[in-house]
Every structure is written in structure tokens, then in C-alpha cells.
TIRO-2110 file (N, C-alpha, C; in Angstrom, 1 decimal):
// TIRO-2110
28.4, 16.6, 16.3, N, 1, A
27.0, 16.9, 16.8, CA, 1, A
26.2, 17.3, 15.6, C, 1, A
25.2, 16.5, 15.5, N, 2, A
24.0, 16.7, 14.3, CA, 2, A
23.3, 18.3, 14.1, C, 2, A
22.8, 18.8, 13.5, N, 3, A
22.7, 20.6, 13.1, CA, 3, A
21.5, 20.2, 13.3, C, 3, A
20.8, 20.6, 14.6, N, 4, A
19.2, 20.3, 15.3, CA, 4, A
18.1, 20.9, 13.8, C, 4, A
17.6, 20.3, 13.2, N, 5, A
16.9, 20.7, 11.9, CA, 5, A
15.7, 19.3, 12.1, C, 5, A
14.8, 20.2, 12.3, N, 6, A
13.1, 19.2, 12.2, CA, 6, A
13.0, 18.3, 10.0, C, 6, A
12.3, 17.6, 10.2, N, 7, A
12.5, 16.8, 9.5, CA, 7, A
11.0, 16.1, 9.2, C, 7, A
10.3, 16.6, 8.1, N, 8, A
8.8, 16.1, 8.2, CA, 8, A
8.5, 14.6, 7.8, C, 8, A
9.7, 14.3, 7.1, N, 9, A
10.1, 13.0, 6.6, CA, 9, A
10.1, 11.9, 7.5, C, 9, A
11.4, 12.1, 8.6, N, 10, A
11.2, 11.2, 9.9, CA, 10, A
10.5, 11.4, 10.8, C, 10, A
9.2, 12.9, 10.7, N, 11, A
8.9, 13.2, 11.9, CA, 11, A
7.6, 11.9, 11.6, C, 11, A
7.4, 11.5, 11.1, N, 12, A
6.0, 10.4, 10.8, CA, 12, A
6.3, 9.4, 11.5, C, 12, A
5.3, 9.1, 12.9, N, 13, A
5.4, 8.2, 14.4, CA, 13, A
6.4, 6.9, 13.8, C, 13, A
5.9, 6.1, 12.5, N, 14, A
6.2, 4.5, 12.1, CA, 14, A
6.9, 5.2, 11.6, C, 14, A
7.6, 6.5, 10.7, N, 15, A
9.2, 6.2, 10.1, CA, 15, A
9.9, 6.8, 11.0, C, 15, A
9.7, 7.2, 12.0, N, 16, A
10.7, 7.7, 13.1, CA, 16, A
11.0, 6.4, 13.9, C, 16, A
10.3, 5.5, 14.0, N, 17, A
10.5, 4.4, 14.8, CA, 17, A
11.2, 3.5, 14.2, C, 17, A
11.0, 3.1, 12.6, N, 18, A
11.6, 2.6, 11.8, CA, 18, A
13.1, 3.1, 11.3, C, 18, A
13.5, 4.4, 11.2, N, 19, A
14.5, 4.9, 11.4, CA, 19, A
15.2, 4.4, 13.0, C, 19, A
14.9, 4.6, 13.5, N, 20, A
15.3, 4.3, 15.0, CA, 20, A
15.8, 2.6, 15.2, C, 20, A
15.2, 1.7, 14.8, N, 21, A
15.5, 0.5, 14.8, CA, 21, A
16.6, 0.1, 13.7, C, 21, A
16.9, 0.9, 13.0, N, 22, A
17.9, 0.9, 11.6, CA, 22, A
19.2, 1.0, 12.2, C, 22, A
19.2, 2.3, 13.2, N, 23, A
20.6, 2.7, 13.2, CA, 23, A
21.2, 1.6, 14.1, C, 23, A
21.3, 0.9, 14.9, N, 24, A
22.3, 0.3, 15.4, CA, 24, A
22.0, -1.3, 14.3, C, 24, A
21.7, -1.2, 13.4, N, 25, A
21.5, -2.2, 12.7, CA, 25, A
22.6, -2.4, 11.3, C, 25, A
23.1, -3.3, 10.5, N, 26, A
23.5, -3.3, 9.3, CA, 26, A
22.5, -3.8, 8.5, C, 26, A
21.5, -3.2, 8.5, N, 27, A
20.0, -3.5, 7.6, CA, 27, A
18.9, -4.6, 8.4, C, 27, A
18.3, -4.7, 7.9, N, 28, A
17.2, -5.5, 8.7, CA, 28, A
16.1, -6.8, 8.0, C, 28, A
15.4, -7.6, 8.3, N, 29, A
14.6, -7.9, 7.0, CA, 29, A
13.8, -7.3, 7.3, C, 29, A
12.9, -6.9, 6.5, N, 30, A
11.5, -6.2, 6.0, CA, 30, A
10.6, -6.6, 7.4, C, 30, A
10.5, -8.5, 7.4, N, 31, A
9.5, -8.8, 8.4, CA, 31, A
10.0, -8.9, 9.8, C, 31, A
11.4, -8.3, 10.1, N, 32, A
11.6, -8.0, 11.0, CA, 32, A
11.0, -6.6, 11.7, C, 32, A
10.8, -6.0, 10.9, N, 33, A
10.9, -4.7, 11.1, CA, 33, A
9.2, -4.4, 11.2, C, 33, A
8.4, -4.9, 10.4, N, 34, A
6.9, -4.9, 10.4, CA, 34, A
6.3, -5.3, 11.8, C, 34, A
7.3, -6.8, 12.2, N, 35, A
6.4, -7.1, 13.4, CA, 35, A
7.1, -5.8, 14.8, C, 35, A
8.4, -5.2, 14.7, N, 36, A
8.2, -4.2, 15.6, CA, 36, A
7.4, -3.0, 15.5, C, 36, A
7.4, -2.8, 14.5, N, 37, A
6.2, -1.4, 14.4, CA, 37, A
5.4, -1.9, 13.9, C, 37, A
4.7, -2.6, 14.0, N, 38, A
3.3, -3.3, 13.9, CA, 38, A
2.8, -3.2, 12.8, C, 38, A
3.5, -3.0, 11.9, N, 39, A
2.6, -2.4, 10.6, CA, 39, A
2.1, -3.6, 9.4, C, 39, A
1.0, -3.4, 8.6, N, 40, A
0.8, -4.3, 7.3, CA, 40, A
2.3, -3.9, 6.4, C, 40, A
2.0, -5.4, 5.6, N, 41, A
3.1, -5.7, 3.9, CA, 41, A
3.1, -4.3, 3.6, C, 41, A
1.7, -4.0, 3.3, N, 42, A
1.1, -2.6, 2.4, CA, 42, A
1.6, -1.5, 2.9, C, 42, A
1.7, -0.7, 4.3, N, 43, A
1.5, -0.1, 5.3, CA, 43, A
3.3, 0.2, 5.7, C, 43, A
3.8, -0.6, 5.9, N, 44, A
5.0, -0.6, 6.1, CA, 44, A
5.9, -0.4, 4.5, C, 44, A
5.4, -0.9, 3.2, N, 45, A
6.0, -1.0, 2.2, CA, 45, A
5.6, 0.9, 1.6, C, 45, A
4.8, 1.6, 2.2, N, 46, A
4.8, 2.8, 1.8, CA, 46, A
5.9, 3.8, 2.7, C, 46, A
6.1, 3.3, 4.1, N, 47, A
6.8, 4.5, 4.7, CA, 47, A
8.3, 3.9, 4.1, C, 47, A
8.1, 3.1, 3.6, N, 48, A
9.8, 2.8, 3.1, CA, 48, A
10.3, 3.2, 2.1, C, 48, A
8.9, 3.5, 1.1, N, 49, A
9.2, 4.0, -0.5, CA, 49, A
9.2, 5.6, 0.1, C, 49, A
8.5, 6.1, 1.1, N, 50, A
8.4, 7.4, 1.2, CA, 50, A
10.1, 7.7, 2.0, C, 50, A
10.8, 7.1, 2.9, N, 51, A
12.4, 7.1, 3.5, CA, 51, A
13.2, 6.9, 2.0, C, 51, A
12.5, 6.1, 1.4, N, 52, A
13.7, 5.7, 0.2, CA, 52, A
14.0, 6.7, -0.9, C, 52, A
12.4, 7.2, -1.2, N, 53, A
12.7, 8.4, -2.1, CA, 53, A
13.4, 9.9, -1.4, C, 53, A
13.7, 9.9, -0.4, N, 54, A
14.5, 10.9, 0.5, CA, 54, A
16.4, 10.8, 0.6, C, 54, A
16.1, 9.7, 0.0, N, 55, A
17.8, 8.2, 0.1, CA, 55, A
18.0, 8.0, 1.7, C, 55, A
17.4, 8.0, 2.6, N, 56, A
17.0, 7.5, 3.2, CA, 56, A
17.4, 6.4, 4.1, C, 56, A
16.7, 5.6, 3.5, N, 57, A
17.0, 4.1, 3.5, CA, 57, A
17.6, 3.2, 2.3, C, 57, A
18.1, 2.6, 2.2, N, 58, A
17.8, 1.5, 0.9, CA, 58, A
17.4, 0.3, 1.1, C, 58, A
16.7, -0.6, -0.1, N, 59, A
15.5, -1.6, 0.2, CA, 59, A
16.4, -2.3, -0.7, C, 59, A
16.7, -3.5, 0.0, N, 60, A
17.1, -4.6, -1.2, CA, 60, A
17.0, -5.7, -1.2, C, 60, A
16.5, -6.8, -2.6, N, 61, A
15.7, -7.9, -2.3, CA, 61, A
16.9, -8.6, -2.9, C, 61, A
16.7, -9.7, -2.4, N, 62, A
18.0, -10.6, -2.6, CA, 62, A
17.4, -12.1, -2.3, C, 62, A
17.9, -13.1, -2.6, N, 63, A
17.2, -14.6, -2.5, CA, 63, A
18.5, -15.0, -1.8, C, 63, A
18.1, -15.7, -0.8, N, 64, A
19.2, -16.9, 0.2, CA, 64, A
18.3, -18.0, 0.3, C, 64, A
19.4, -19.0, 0.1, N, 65, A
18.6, -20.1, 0.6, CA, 65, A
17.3, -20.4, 0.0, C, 65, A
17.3, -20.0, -1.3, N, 66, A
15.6, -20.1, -2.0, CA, 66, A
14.6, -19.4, -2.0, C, 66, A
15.1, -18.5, -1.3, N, 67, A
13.8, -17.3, 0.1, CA, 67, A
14.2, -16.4, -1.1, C, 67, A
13.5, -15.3, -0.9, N, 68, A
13.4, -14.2, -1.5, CA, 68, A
13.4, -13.5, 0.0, C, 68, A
14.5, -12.6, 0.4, N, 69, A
14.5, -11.5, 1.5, CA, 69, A
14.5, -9.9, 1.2, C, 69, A
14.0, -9.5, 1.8, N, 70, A
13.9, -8.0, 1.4, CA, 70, A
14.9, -7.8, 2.6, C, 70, A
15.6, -6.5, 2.7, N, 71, A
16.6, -6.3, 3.3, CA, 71, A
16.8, -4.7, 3.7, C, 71, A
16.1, -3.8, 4.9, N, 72, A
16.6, -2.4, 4.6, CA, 72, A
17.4, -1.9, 5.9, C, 72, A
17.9, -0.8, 4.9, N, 73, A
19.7, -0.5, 5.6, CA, 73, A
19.4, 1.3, 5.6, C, 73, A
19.8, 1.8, 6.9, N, 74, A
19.6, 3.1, 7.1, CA, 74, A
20.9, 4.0, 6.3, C, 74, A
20.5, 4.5, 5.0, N, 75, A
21.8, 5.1, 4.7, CA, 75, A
22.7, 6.4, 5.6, C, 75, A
23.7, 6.7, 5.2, N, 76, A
24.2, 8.1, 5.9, CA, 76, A
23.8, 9.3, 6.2, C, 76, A
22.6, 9.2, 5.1, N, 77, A
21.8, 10.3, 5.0, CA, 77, A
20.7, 10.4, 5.4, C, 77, A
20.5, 9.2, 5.8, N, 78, A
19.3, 8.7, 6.6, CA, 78, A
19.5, 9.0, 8.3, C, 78, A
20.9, 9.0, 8.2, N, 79, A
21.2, 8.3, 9.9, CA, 79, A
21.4, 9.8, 10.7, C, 79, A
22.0, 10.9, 9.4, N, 80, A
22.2, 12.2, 9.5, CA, 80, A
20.7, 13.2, 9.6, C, 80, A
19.9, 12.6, 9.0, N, 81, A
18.3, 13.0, 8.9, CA, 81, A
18.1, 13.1, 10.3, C, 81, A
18.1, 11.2, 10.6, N, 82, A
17.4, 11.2, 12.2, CA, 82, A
18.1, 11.7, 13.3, C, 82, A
19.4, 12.0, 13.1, N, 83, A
20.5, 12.5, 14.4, CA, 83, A
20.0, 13.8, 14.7, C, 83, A
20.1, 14.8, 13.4, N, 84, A
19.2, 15.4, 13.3, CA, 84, A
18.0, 16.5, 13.8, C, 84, A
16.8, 15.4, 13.5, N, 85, A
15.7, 15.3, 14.2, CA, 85, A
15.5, 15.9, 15.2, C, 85, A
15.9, 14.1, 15.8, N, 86, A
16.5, 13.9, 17.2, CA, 86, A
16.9, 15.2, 17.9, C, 86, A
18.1, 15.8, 17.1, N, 87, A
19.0, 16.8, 18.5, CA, 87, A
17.4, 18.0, 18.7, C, 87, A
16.7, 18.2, 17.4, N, 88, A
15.5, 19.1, 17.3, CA, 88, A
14.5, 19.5, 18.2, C, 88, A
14.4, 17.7, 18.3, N, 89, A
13.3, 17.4, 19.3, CA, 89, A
13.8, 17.7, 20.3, C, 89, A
14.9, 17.4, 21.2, N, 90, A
15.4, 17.5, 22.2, CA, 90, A
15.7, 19.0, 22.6, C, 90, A
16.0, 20.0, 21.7, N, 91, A
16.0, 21.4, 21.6, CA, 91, A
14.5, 21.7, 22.4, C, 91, A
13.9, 21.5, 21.6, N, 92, A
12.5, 21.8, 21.7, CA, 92, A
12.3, 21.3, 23.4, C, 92, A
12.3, 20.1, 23.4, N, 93, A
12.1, 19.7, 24.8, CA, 93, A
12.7, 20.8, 25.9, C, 93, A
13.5, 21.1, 25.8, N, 94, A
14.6, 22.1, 26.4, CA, 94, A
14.2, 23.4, 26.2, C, 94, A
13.3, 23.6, 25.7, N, 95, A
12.6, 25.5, 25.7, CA, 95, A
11.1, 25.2, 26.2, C, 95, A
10.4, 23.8, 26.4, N, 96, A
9.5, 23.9, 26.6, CA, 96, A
9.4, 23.1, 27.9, C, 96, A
10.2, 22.6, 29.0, N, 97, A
10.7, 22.1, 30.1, CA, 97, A
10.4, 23.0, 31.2, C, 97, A
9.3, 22.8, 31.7, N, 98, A
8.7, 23.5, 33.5, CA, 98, A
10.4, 24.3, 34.2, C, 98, A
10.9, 23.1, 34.3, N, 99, A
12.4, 23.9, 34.4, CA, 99, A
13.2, 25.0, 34.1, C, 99, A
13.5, 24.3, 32.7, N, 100, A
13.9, 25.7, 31.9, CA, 100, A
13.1, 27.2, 32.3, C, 100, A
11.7, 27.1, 31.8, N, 101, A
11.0, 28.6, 31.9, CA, 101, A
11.1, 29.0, 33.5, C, 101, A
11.0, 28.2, 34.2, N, 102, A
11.5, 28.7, 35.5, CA, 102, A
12.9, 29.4, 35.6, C, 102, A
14.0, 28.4, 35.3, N, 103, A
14.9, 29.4, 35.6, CA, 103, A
15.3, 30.6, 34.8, C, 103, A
14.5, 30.5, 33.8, N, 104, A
14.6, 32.2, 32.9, CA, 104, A
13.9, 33.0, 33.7, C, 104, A
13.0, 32.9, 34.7, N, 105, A
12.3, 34.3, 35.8, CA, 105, A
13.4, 34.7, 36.4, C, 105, A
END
């Protein structure tokens, strides 16, 4: 079970979504990943250098077939970041739940 710890890194709407699409993945291409979170070349190429300098993610460009592919892969520390998060948010949800405060009267 992940150590519920908030995370300003993944808390950013497009790299939490971007994280999120990683993990059941073995990396992704770039323009896969743009047309799900809707983002520009430009736009998406900054929340990755911002995941990457964290290690994160890793970005790797590789040629197949003549192509040039960009390639990114959610590291362990990346995956540990969002799990994370995740349990955080869900903490949170759980102290701030109509429910919850009810049954504490």
C-alpha cells in the first residue's frame, strides 16, 4: 500500500492524466499520448520534461522503420509518486465525504 503523500508534481490536471495513462502501459508514443490529453507538441513536451526531471518518466527517441518515435515509459518512481498521490486524494476524499462527518456526530 502506497504512503498517502500529496505530490505537486503529479497533482498538475495533464500530468496526473498523463501519469495515469502510463501505468498499465510499457511506455507509449508521445502522439499517442497527446491526442488523449489533448495537448500541443509544445504543451505536452513541457509536462514531460517537468515528470522527467522528477525521474518520473523516461522519454526515449528511437527510429523504427525510418520514423523517428519518441517513446515514454512511467518509471518506478513515477508509478510510486502516482500510487501515492492517488491513496492522498482518496484520504482526503474520506475526511471530506457528507458521510464520513456524519458519522463522527
Amino acid at each position: 500500500m502506497p504512503r498517502p503523500l500529496f505530490d505537486p508534481v503529479v497533482h498538475q490536471p495533464h500530468r496526473l492524466r498523463i501519469c495515469a495513462l502510463l501505468v498499465p502501459a510499457r511506455g507509449l508514443p508521445f502522439a499517442r499520448i497527446r491526442e488523449e490529453v489533448g495537448l500541443s507538441d509544445s504543451a505536452l513536451s513541457k509536462h514531460l520534461s517537468a515528470l522527467e526531471a522528477e525521474d518520473y518518466v523516461t522519454v526515449a527517441r528511437e527510429v523504427a522503420a525510418g520514423r523517428r518515435l519518441t517513446r515514454v515509459t512511467l518509471t518506478p518512481r513515477g508509478r510510486e509518486a502516482l500510487c501515492g498521490h492517488v491513496s492522498e486524494l482518496q484520504r482526503l476524499a474520506r475526511i471530506a465525504s457528507p458521510r464520513a462527518s456524519s458519522s463522527m456526530r
